[in-house]
C-alpha positions in Angstrom: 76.7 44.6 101.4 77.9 47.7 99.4 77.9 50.8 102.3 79.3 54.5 101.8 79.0 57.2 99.7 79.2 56.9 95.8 82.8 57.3 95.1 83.9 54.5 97.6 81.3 52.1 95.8 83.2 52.8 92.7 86.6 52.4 94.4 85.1 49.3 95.3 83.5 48.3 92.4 87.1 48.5 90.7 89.2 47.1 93.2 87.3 43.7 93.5 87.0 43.4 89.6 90.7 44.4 89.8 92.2 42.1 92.2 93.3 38.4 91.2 91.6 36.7 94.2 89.2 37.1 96.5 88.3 35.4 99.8 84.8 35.4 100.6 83.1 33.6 103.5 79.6 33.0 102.9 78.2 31.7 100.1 75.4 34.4 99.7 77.8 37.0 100.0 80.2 35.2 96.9 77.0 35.3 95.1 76.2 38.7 95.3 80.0 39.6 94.5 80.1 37.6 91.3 76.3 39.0 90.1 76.9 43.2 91.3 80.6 43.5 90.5 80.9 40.6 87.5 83.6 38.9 89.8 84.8 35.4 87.6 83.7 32.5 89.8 87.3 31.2 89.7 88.8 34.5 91.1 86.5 33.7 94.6 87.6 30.8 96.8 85.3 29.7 99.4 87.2 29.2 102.7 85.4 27.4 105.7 85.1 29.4 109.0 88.7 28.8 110.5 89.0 26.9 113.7 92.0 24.6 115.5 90.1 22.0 115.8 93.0 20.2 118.1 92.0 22.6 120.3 88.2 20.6 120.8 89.2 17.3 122.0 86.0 15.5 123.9 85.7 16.4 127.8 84.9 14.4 130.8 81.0 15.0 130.6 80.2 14.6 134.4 82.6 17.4 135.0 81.6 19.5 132.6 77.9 19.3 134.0 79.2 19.6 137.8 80.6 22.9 136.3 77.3 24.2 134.4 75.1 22.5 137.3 73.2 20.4 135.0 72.2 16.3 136.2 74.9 13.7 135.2 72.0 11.9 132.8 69.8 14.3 131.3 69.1 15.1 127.7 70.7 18.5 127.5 70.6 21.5 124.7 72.8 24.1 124.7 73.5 27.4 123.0 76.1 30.5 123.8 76.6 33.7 121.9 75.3 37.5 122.6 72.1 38.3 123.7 70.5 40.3 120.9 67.0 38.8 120.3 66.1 40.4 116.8 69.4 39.0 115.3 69.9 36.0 117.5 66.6 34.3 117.7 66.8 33.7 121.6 62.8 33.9 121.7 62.9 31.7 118.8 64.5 29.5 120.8 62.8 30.2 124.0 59.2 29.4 122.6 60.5 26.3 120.9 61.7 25.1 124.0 58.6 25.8 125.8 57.1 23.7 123.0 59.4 20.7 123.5 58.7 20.5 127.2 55.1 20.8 126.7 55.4 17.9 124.4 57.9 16.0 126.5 57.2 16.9 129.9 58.3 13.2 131.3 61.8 13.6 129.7 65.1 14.9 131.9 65.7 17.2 129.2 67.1 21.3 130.2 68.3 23.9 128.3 71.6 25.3 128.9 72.3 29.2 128.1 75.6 30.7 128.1 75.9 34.2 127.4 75.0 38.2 127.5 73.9 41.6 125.7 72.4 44.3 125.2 68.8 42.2 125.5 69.8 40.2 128.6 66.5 42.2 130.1 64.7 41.1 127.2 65.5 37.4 127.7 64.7 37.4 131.4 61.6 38.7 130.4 61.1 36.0 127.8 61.5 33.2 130.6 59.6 34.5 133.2 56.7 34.8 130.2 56.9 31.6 128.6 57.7 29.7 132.1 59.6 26.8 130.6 61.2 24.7 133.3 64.7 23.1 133.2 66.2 26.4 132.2 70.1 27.4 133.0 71.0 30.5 132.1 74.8 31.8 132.7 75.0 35.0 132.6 78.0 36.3 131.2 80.5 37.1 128.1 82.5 33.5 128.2 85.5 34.0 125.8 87.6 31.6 127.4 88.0 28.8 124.5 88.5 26.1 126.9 85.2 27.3 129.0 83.3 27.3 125.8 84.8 23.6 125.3 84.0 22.4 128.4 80.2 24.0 128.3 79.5 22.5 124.8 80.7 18.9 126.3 78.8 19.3 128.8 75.5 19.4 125.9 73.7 16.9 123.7 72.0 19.0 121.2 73.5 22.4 119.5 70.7 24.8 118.9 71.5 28.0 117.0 68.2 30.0 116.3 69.8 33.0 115.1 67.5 35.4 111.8 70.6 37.3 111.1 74.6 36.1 110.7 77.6 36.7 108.8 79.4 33.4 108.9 78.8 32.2 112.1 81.6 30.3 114.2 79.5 29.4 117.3 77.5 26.4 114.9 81.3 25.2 114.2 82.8 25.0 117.8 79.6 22.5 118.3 80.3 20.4 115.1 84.2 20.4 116.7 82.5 19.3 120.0 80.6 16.3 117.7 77.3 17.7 118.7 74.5 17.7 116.0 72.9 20.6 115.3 69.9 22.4 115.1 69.8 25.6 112.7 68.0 28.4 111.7 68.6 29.3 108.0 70.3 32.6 108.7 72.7 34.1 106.4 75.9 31.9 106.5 74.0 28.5 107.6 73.5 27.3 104.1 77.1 27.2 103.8 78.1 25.8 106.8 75.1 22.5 106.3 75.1 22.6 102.4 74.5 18.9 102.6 71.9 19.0 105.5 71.8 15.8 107.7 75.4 14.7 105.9 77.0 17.9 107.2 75.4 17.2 110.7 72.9 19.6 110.8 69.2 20.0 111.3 68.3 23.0 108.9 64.9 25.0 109.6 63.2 28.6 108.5 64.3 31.4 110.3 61.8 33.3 113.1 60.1 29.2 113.3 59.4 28.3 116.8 57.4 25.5 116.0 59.6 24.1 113.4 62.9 24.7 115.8 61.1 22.5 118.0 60.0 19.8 116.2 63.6 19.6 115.5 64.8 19.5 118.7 61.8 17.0 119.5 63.4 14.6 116.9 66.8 14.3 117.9 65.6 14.1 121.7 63.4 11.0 120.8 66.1 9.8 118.6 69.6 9.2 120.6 71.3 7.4 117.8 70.0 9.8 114.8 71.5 12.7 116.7 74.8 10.6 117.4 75.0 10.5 113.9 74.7 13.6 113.2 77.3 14.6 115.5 79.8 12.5 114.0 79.2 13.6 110.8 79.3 17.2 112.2 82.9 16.2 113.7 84.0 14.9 110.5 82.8 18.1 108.4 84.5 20.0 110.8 87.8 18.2 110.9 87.7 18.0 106.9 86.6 21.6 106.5 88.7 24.2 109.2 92.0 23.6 107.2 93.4 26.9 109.0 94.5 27.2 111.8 94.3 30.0 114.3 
């Protein structure tokens, strides 16, 4: 996004026609560079979200749920990041989890929730509205990599229902953990899941509650299609995240 006043958009403007290469993360974003500033496609290289992926070996499951508090068996879906619901999509995902339970209300299926912001009010408000059972919420900034780790072995599902992203890393600790996804087309999605289902991801419209669930619905009726898809998502990430932090 081109921001400030019109002498640093031509600084800009000359420095990034100027310059011999350019990293750029998203793919949106390495579109709009080439079409404003007439940036040669071969001057842009497209580098996946970095991540040491040694550092996501799998956990011991029942002792990552003894930690979070959720039952050794259950079907569990998890998300972590900040609490901002306008860019996040937490009452995206809080309505489509009210939807799944309605629809699946004999399954051992919860919700797991790391994670605060500014609209932590907001999201207590959401689940005392909505009502959806099965619900555990941590409450707190985890930025503790091995936390994060354990928390995501401790899940079956990834859901990330977020309208607004950059390039998003939370969707690629997941794929690291081998858990299939579930993703909002934000900004920085489309490059992450270009190939879909092959890249281990479930891909729906932003701000779509009902779609988001019907998602969710599938790979919670369907243990080995969401297996899959976390394999796949293990590969991609394995393949892709070729720096290191």
């Amino acid at each position: 996004m081109d921001i400030g006043g019109p002498l640093e958009r031509r600084i800009r403007h000359r420095a990034l026609r100027g310059s011999s290469t350019l990293v750029v993360g998203p793919a949106a974003e390495a579109r709009r560079v080439r079409e404003v500033h007439g940036v040669s496609p071969s001057r842009i290289a497209a580098v996946f979200n970095p991540l040491d992926v040694a550092r996501w070996a799998p956990v011991d499951r029942a002792a990552a749920r003894a930690e979070v508090g959720l039952p050794p068996h259950a079907r569990v879906v998890a998300w972590h990041d900040r609490v901002e619901v306008g860019s996040k999509g937490v009452d995206v995902l809080v309505e489509a989890w009210r939807r799944l339970r309605a629809a699946r209300p004999e399954l051992d299926t919860w919700l797991a929730l790391t994670g605060t912001g500014p609209d932590a009010p907001e999201l207590r408000r959401l689940l005392v509205d909505a009502s959806p059972d099965r619900v555990r919420w941590t409450e707190r900034y985890v930025l503790d990599r091995g936390a994060i780790r354990r928390f995501l072995g401790a899940a079956d599902i990834y859901a990330f229902p977020s309208r607004r992203e950059g390039f998003p890393v939370a969707p690629v600790e997941a794929m690291a953990s081998s858990l299939p996804v579930v993703a909002a087309a934000a900004p920085g999605v489309a490059h992450i899941f270009a190939g879909g289902t092959a890249d281990g991801g479930l891909v729906v419209p932003t701000g779509d509650a009902p779609a988001f669930a019907d998602a969710l619905i599938t790979l919670v009726d369907d243990d080995e299609q969401a297996r899959q898809l976390g394999r796949r998502g293990g590969r991609g990430s394995r393949t892709r995240s070729r720096w290191r932090l």
